[in-house]
N, C-alpha and C positions, 0 to 999 in steps of 0.2 A: 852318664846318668840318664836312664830314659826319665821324660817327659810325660806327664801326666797327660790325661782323654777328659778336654773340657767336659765333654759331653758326659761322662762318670757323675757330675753336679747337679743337684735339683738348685732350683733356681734358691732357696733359703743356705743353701751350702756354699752357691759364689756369694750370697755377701755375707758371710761369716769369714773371706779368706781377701773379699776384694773391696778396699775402698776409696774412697765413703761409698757406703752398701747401694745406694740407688744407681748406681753403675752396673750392678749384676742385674738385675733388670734390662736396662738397655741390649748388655749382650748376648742377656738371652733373647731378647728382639731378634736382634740382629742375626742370630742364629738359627732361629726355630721360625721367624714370619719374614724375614727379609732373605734366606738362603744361602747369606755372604760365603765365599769360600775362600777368605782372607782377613785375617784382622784390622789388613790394609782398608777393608771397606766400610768398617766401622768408622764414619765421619765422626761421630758426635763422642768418641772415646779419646779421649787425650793420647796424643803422641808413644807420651812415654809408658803410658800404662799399653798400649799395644804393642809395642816393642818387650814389654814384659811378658804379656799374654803369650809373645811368639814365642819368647825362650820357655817358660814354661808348661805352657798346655800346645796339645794336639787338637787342631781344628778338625780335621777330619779324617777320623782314624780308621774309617776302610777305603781299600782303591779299586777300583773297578776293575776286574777281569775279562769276564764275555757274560755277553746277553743273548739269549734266543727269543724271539716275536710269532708266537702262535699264527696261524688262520683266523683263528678266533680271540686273538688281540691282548690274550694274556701272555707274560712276560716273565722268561725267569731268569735270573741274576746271579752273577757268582762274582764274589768279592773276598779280598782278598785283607787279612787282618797282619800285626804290624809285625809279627810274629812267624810272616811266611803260611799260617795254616788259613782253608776258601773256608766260606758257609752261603749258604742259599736261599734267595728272599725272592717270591712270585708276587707280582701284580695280577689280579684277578677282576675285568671288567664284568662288574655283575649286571649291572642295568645299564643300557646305553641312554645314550641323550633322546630325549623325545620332545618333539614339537604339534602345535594342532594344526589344524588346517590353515590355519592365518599365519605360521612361522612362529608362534608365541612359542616360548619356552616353557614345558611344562615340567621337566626337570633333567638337570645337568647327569652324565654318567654317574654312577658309583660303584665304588671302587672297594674291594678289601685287599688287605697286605697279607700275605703269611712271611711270617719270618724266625728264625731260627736262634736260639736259648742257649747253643752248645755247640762245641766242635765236636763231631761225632756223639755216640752217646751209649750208656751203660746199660739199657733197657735191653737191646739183642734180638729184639723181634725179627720171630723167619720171612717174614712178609718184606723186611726195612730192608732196602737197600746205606740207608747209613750206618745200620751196625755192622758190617761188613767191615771198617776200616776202625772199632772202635772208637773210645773214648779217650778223648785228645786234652781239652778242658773247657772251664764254664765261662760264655761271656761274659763280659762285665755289661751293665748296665745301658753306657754311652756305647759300646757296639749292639746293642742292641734297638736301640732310638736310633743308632746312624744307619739303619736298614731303611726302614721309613721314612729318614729324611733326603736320605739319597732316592728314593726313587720317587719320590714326590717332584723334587728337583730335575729329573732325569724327564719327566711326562709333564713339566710344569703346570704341576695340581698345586693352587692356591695354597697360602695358609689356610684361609677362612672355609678351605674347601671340605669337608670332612671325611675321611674314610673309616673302615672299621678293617683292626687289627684282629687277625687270629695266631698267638705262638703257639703254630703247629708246625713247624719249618724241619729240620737237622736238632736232633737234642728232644731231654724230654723239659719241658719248663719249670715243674715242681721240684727237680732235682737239682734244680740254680734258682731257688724261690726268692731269694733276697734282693740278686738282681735283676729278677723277671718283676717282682711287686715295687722295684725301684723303677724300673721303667715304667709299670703305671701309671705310675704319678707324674712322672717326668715330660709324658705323653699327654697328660691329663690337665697340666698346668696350663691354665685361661690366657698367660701372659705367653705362652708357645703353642705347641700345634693345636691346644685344646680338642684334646679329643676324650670324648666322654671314657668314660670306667666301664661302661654303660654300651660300648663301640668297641670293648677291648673283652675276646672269648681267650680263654687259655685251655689249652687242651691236653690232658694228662691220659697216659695209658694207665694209672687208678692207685697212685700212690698214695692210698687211703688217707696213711698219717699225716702224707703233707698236704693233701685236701683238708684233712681239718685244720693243719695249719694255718692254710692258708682262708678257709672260713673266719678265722679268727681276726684274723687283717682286717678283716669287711671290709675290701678294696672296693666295691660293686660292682665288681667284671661278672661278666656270663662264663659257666664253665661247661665243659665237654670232656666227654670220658670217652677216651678209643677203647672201645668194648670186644669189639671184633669179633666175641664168640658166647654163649650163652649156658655155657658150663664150662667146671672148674680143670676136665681132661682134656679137652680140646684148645682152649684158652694157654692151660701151660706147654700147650705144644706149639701155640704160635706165639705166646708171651712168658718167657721164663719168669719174667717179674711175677706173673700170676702164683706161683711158689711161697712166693712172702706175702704178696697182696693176694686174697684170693675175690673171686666175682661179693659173697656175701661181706665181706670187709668196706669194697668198695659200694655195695648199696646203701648199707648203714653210714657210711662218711659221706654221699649224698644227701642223704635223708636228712641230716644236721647239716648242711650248707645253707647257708643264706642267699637267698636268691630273689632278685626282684620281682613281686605278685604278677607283672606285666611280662614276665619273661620266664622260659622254662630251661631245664638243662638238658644239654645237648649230650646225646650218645649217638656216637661215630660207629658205623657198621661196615668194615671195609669185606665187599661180596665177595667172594672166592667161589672159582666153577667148581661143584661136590665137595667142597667143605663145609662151607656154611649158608649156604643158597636153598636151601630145604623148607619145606612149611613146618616141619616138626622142630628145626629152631626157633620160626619163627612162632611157633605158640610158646615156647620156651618163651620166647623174648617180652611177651605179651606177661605172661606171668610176674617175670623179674623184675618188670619197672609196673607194678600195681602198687599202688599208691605214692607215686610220685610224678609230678606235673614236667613230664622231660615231651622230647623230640627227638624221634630217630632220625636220624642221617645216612641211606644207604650211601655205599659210595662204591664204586666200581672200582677191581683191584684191576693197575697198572700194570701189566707186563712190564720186564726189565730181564736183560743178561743173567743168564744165570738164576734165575728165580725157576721155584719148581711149581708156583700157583698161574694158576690160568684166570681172566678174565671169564666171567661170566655171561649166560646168552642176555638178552634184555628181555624174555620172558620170563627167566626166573626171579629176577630183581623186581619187574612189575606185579608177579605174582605174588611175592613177600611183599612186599608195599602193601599191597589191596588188603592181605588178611591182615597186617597191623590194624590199617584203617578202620579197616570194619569191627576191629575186635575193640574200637575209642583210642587208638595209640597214632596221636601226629605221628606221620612222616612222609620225610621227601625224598627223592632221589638227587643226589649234586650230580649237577650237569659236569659231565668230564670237558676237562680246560685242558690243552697243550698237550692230547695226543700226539701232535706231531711235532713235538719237537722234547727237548729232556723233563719228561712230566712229573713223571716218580720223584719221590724225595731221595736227595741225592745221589740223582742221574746224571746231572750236569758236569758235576762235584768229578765224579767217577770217569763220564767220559774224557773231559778237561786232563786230568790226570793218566788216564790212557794217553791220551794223545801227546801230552808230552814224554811220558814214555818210551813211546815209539822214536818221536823227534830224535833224541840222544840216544838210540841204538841206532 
């Protein structure tokens, strides 16, 4: 009989199953701000109720495979679920620690997670190195918070400490909406890692109807649209999803998302050399998001094995930049993290898997 994934639980669902209920509390303490990685540690949980917890729940239902450690201090992960199939979760130091002159602390690093919704995924994008191995199936909920809590654990980043999630990992999120929005809250609960709604961006290659879906939640996460391209023939040549979603579907199912006045939504621009690195996209682009309060995100496309797109010069990406700017359109360029080590989304995954291929020939 397998055993259920504590972590599957929002804290109102163990005391529905565990009592007397102020118990489920406790171990979600114990779980989410004290890190225990045994029920054996749970002092203040009665004997036999932990001896039950062992027979029927999974305390921690990924194990760790390999790690690689950037130059630049970001960190990618490959873990392994109970099922034999990896998925991949980056630590990404955004801002380091800084002090004044006098050693004062004037604030601690911070940190985002990206982490991954899916094993594999059904989207098929020519740019993914994850659709390469397809669509395997959808996380549940607790593998999806155990990304996050293992690597918090792994860099001993507080509870109290805060970082911001992105599921942009392996997978697309909106296509495991239930327990991607389950994880929100699970994430989000004051009595665990409390991490705002508010700290948590989900990012969709533009599956319009579960964008409105998922508007309708009014979870208060930030959202992010992998756009990539700025018409509907070029777009279905790097995203077959674009077929059924097309670019005008997905602006109209922005347009009705709910999104905090303080905060704008995020579209994802990953550059490609002579694809989509042009200024006549970029007036495109300029056009498409007129009347909506978003932010571009260039991002520089990763080389990887077998990929047919090239990385772009850093002329032509600063040159896009500038005309958005100038033309009233935020945007940034994301600084490339862990070139030098497996960067691309599911690289790691991929090489790992190589290599033990080799091993046993």
């Amino acid at each position: 009989m397998e055993i259920s994934n504590i972590l599957d639980y929002s804290k109102e669902e163990l005391a529905e199953i565990i009592k007397p209920s102020f118990r489920a509390k406790q171990i979600y303490q114990w779980i989410y701000c004290k890190y225990v990685n045994s029920y054996d540690d749970m002092k203040n949980i009665p004997k036999e109720m932990r001896e039950n917890l062992k027979k029927n729940y999974v305390l921690n239902p990924l194990k760790f495979v390999k790690k690689e450690i950037s130059s630049d201090e970001s960190i990618k992960y490959l873990f392994a679920l109970h099922d034999g199939y990896t998925v991949e979760a980056v630590l990404l130091p955004m801002k380091k620690e800084k002090v004044d002159e006098d050693g004062k602390l004037i604030h601690l690093t911070k940190y985002t997670i990206c982490i991954s919704s899916q094993v594999g995924c059904k989207i098929g994008c020519s740019f993914c190195l994850t659709a390469k191995e397809g669509f395997k199936r959808n996380l549940t909920a607790g593998e999806i918070t155990a990304q996050v809590l293992e690597i918090k654990k792994d860099n001993n980043i507080a509870q109290n400490r805060r970082v911001n999630i992105v599921y942009m990992g392996m997978g697309e999120p909106l296509d495991n909406i239930q327990s991607v929005a389950k994880a929100v809250k699970i994430f989000s609960d004051p009595d665990g890692l409390a991490i705002s709604p508010r700290r948590q961006t989900i990012s969709t290659s533009g599956l319009s109807k579960q964008i409105e879906k998922l508007g309708k939640m009014d979870l208060g996460i930030l959202l992010a649209i992998s756009l990539h391209a700025v018409d509907d023939e070029l777009r279905e040549k790097l995203m077959p999803i674009n077929k059924a979603y097309n670019i005008e579907s997905i602006i109209n199912a922005v347009k009705a998302f709910p999104i905090d006045a303080r905060k704008r939504v995020m579209f994802e621009y990953l550059v490609m050399q002579n694809v989509n690195d042009d200024i006549k996209s970029a007036k495109k682009l300029v056009k498409l998001l007129h009347g909506i309060k978003a932010k571009v995100n260039l991002i520089y496309f990763n080389p990887h094995i077998g990929s047919q797109f090239q990385r772009p010069s850093r002329n032509s990406v600063v040159a896009f930049q500038q005309y958005l700017t100038d033309h009233g359109v935020l945007c940034t360029i994301r600084q490339s993290k862990g070139l030098d080590i497996s960067a691309a989304c599911g690289q790691l995954k991929e090489k790992t898997d190589r290599e033990l291929a080799n091993d046993k020939s």
